[in-house]
NUBA-459524 format. One record per residue (C-alpha): residue in three letters; chain; x negated, y, z negated. Coordinates in steps of 0.1 Angstrom, whole numbers. Layout:
// NUBA-459524
["ALA","A",[X,Y,Z]]
...
// end
This chain:
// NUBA-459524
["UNK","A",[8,-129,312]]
["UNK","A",[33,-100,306]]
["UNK","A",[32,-83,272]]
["UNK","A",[58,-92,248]]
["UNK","A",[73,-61,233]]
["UNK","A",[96,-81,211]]
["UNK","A",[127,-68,196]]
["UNK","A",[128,-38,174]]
["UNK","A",[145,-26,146]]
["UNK","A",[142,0,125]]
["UNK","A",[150,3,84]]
["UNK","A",[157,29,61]]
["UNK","A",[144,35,24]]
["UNK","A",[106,42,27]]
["UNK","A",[78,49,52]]
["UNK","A",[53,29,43]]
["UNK","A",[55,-9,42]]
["UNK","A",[23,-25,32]]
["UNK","A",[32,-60,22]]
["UNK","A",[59,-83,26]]
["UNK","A",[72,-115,25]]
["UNK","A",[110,-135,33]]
["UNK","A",[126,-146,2]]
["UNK","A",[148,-168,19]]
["UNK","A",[158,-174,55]]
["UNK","A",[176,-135,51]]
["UNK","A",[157,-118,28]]
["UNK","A",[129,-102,24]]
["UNK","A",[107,-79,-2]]
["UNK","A",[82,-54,6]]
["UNK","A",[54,-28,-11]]
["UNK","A",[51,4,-7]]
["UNK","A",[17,17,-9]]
["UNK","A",[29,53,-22]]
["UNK","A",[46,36,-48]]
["UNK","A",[49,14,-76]]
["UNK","A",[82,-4,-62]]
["UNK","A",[96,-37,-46]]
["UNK","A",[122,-31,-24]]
["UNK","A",[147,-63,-9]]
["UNK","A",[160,-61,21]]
["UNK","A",[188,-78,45]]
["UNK","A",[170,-88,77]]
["UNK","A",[203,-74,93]]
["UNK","A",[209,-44,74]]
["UNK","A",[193,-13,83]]
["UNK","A",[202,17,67]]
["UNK","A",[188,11,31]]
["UNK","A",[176,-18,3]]
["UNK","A",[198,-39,-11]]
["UNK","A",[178,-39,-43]]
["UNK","A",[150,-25,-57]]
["UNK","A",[126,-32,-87]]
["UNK","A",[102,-9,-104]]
["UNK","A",[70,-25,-117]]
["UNK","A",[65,-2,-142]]
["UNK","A",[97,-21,-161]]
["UNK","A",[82,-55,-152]]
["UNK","A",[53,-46,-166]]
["UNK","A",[62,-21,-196]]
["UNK","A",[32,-4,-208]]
["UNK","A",[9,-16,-184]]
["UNK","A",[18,-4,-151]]
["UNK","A",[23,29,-153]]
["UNK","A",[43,55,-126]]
["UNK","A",[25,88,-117]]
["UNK","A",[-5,107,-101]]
["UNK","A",[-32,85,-87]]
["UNK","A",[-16,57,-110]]
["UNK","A",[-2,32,-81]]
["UNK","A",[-11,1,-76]]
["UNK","A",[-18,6,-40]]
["UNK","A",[2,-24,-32]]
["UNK","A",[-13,-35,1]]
["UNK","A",[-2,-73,6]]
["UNK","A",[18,-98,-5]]
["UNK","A",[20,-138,-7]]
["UNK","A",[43,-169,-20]]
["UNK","A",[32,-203,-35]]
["UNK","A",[65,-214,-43]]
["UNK","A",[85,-195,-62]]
["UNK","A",[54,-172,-72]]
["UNK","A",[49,-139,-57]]
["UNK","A",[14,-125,-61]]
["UNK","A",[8,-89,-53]]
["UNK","A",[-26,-74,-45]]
["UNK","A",[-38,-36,-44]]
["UNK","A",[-60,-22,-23]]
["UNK","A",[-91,-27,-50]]
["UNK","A",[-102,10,-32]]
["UNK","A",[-114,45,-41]]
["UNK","A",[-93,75,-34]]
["UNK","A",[-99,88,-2]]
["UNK","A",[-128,109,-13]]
["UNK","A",[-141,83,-31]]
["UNK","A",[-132,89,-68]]
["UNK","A",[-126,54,-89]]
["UNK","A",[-89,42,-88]]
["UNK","A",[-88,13,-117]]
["UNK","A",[-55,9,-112]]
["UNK","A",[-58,-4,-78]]
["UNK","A",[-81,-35,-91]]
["UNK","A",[-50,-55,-96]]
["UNK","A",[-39,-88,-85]]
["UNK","A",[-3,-94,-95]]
["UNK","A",[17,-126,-100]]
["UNK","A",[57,-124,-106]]
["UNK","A",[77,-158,-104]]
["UNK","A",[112,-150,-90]]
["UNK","A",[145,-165,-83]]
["UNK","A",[176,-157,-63]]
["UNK","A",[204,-162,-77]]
["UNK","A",[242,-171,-62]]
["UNK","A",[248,-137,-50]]
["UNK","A",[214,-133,-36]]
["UNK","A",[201,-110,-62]]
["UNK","A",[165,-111,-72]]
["UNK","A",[151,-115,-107]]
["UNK","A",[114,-116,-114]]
["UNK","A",[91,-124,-145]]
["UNK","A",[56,-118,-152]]
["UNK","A",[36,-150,-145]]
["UNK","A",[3,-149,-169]]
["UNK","A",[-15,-116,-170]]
["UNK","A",[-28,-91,-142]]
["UNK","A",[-64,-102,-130]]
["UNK","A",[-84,-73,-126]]
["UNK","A",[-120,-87,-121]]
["UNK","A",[-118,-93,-87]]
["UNK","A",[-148,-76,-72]]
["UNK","A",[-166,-80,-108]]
["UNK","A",[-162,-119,-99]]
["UNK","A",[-176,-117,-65]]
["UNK","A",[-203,-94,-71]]
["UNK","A",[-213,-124,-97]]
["UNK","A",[-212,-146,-70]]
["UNK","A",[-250,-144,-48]]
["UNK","A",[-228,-157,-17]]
["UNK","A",[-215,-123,-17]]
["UNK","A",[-243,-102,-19]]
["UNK","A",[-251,-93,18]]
["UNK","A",[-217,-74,14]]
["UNK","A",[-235,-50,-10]]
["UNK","A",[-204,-48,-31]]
["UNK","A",[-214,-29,-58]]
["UNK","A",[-221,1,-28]]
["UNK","A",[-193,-2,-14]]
["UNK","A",[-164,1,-45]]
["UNK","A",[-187,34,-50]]
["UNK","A",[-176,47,-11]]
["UNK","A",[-144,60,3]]
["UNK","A",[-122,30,19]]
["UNK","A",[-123,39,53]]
["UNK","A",[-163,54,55]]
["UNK","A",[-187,29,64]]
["UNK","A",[-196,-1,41]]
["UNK","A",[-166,13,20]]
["UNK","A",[-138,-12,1]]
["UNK","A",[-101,-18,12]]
["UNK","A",[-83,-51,7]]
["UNK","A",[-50,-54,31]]
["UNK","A",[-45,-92,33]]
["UNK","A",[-33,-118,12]]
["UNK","A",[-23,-155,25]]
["UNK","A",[-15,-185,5]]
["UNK","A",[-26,-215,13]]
["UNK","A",[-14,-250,15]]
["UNK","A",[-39,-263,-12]]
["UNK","A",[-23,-235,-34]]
["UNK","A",[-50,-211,-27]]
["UNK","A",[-50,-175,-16]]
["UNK","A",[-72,-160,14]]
["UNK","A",[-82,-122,4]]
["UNK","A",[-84,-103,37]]
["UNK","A",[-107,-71,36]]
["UNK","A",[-105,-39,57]]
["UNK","A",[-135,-30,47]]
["UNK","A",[-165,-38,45]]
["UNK","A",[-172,-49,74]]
["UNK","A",[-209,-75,84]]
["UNK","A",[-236,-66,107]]
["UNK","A",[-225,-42,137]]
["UNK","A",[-241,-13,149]]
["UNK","A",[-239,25,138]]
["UNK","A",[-225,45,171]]
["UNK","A",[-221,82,167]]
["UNK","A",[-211,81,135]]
["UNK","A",[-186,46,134]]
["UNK","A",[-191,11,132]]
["UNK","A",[-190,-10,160]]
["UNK","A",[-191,-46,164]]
["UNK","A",[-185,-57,126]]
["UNK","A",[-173,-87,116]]
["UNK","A",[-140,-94,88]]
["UNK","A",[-146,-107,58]]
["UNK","A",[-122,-129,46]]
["UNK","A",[-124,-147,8]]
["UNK","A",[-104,-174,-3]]
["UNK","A",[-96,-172,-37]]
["UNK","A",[-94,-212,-49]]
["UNK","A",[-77,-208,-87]]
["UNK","A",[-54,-178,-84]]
["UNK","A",[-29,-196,-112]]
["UNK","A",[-64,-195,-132]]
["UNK","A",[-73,-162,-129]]
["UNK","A",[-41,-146,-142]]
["UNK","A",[-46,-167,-172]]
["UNK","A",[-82,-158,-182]]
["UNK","A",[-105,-180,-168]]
["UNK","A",[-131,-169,-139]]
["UNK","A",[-122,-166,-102]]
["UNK","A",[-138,-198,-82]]
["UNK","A",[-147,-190,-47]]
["UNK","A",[-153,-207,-13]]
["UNK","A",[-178,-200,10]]
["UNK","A",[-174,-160,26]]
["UNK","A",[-160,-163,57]]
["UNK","A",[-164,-136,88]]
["UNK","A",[-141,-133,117]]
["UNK","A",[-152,-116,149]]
["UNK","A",[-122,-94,156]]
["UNK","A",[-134,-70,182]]
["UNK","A",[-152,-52,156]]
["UNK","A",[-122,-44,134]]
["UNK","A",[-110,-58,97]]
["UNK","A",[-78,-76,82]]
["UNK","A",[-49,-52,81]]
["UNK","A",[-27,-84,74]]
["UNK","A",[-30,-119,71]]
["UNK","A",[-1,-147,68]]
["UNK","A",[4,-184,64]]
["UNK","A",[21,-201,95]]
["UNK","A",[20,-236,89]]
["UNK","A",[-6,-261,83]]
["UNK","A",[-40,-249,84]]
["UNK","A",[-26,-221,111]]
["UNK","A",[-27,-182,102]]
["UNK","A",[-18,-155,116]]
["UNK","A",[-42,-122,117]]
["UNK","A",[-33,-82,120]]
["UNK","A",[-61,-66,128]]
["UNK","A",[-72,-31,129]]
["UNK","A",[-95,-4,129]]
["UNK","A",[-118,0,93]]
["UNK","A",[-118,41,95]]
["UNK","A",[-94,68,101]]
["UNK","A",[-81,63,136]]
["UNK","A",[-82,90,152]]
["UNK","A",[-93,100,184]]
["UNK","A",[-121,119,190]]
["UNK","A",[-148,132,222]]
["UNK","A",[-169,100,212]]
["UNK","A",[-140,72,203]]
["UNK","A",[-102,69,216]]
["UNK","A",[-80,60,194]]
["UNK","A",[-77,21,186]]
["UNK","A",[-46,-2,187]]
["UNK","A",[-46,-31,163]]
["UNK","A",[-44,-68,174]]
["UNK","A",[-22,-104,165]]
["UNK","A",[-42,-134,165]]
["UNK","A",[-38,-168,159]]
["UNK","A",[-67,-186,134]]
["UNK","A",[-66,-215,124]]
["UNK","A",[-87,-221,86]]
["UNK","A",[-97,-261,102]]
["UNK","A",[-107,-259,134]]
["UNK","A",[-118,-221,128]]
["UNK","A",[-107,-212,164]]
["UNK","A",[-97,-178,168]]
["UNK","A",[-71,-168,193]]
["UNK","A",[-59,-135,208]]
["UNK","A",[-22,-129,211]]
["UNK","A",[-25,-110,243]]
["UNK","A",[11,-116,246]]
["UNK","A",[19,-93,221]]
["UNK","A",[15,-55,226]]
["UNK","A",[14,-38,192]]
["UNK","A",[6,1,210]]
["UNK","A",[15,28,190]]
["UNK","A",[23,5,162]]
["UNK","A",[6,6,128]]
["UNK","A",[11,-28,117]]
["UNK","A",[7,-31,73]]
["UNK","A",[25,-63,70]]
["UNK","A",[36,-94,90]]
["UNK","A",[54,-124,73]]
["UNK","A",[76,-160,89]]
["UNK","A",[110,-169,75]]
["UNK","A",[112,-206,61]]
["UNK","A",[135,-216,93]]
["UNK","A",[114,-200,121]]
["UNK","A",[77,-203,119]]
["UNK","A",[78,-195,157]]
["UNK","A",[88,-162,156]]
["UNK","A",[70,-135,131]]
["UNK","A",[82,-99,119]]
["UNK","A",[60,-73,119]]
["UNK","A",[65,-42,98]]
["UNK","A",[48,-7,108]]
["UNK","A",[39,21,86]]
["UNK","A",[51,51,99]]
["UNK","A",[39,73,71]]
["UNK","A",[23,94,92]]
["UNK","A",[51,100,122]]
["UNK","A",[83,93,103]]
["UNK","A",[101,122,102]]
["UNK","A",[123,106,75]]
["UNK","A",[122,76,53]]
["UNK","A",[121,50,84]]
["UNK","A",[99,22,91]]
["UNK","A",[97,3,124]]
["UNK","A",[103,-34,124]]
["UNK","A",[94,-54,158]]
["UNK","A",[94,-93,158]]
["UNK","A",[78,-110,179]]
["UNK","A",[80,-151,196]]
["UNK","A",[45,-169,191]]
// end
């Protein structure tokens, strides 16, 4: 089957896309994991946001801008007109304690005549996340309490970066990291399964009450986590994967490209999108407008190789 390189685009404002979602059938909002900001785009206009909204304002007081203060937003989801917001739960990158990034956000929001955006806080922001699992004995074989101690992309270390709704009003938690079982290879992981955890009360939690869980679910993705995860229709998901650690190539590993897959949450089949070539793509966020659920758009973050404040866009047909 030849590889479908889909079309690509590429927008201005920021680098480093990590969550988004369509607003409408032109719109769409995305996180930045750098910062503490929403920006709105046009689908069809390129050069910059049309609109832009600070949490810090939303949340006065709480949220605050700054040094090793960001949310870490790293994915995004919509049951109806709420949006929830997750951070990355994670430790900095040399494994010091980020509280701030414990946060699971909910905003309800409404566009009005002229297309502009206005949001509200919906109940209050749920930090007891991974306290809630680690409560939970279903969990415990993903030695939790180790690995919010680790750096996010070392072994057995914590990184949320997918969030899905579901149509029982739900949310599926996607992690990076940790990952279950494998084997240790020079130094690397291989052959983990992803953890995915579906959240059943999310309206609950950002009103007080304790997180309810299903079952843990693992995903055999060719040994690497949930970079993105994303409500199709149905029971039917779709599934960025990608590599738990840092990426890059050494004399023991090449350097990995991340994968599309179709899941469906029913049937639990899992299915490759070999049609789809996502190579030197970094793939943060991948969301369906309300009129197409054929065709998704995938959003890179080119943090790392951007030369300005770009990110590449490239959407692809299912």
């Amino acid at each position: 089957m030849k590889a479908n390189h889909g079309s690509i685009t590429q927008y201005a404002g920021i680098s480093n896309p990590s969550g988004a979602v369509a607003l409408d059938n032109k719109l769409f909002i995305v996180g930045d994991d750098e910062d503490n900001l929403l920006r709105v785009y046009d689908r069809n206009r390129f050069d910059k946001p049309i609109q832009t909204l600070s949490l810090r304002n939303i949340f006065k007081g709480v949220i605050k801008d700054g040094e090793d203060l960001e949310v870490d937003i790293e994915s995004m989801a919509t049951i109806n007109h709420v949006l929830f917001i997750i951070g990355s739960h994670s430790t900095s990158r040399t494994g010091e304690h980020r509280p701030t990034r414990h946060r699971l956000i909910a905003l309800q929001f409404k566009l009005d005549a002229n297309k502009k955006l206005t949001v509200n806080p919906l109940g209050e922001i749920y930090t007891r996340l991974i306290d809630h699992l680690k409560q939970d004995a279903r969990f415990d074989k993903y030695r939790l309490d180790k690995a919010e101690k680790l750096p996010p992309k070392a072994i057995g270390g914590l990184s949320i970066e997918g969030l899905a709704s579901t149509p029982d009003n739900g949310l599926l938690i996607g992690f990076r990291n940790p990952l279950s079982g494998g084997k240790i290879n020079k130094d690397r992981l291989i052959g983990g399964k992803a953890l995915l955890v579906k959240l059943k009360n999310p309206f609950e939690v950002i009103h007080g009450l304790s997180a309810r869980f299903a079952k843990p679910r693992e995903l055999d993705l060719d040994g690497q986590g949930i970079r993105e995860i994303t409500w199709r229709k149905k029971q039917q998901f779709i599934i960025v994967a990608g590599p738990y650690h840092e990426n890059s190539a050494n004399n023991d590993h090449p350097k990995e490209t991340g994968k599309l897959y179709k899941w469906s949450s029913q049937s639990k089949k899992l299915k490759p999108c070999k049609q789809v070539d996502l190579k030197n793509l970094n793939i943060e966020a991948a969301f369906f407008y309300p009129d197409n659920n054929k065709m998704v758009q995938l959003l890179s973050d080119d943090g790392q190789m951007s030369k300005g404040k770009t990110f590449r866009s490239r959407t692809f047909d299912l």
